[in-house]
Structure formats: C-alpha cells, structure tokens
Steps between C-alpha positions, in 0.01 A plus 500: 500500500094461367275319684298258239218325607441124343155427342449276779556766731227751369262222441590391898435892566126501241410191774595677842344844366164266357468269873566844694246748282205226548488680825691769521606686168737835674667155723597364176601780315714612792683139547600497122632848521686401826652197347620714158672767785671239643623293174579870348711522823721250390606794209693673733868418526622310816147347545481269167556202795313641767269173506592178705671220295211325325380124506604457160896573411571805352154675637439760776204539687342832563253543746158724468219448733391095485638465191874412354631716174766226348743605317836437328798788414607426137848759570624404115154645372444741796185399558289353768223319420238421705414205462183421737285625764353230756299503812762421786252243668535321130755296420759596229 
C-alpha cells in the first residue's frame, strides 16, 4: 500500500510547520518530518491499521506528538490517504 496525503492534509501540515517556525524553525521542520515517518509507517504490511478506530467511520487515528494523522485504508485502490492532521486539544 502508498500512503497519499489529501490537499487538506499538506495545507494542515504548511499551518503547523508556519505557527511552529514563528519561533522555532529546526521544531517545525522536525515535527513535519516526524509526522511523514509515522504516516510512511503505515506502508509497511501488518501496520496499515495500526491507528485507533477514528471518530468518523471508516477512519483511523494515528498518533504523533499533540497532533492526530487521520486517515482512511482504501484496500480496493491500495492506498491510504491521509486525510488530515489536527492538534489533539482541537476538536475534529
């Protein structure tokens, strides 16, 4: 399976990495990196559903510092797009 991230996912990524680098640029660029490990993670066979059952039907939640990586496992396209990135103190 290929990881795919939605346009609303990279443009939730361009905000993180923007709020982050106003203070802290290497912070930033470290968290994005972190967060592409962990979705690129999801690659690997036996871990496609390593995330908790998400809010939404059909979703998984993955888990990366503060913030939640949603994403959904299209098996029939084997794919798995992500489809957001959120603070966890903000609701989905």
């Amino acid at each position: 399976m290929r990881v795919r991230f939605d346009d609303e996912a990279l443009d939730d990524l361009q905000s993180i990495f923007t709020w982050i680098a106003k203070d802290n640029a290497k912070a930033a660029a470290d968290l994005i990196n972190r967060i592409f490990d962990k979705a690129e993670k999801l690659e690997t066979h036996g871990l496609t559903y390593m995330g908790r059952a998400g809010r939404d039907p059909g979703t998984h939640e993955l888990l990366e510092g503060p913030y939640i990586i949603v994403y959904e496992v299209f098996e029939r396209l084997n794919e798995i797009r992500i489809l957001s990135v959120v603070h966890g103190a903000r609701e989905l």
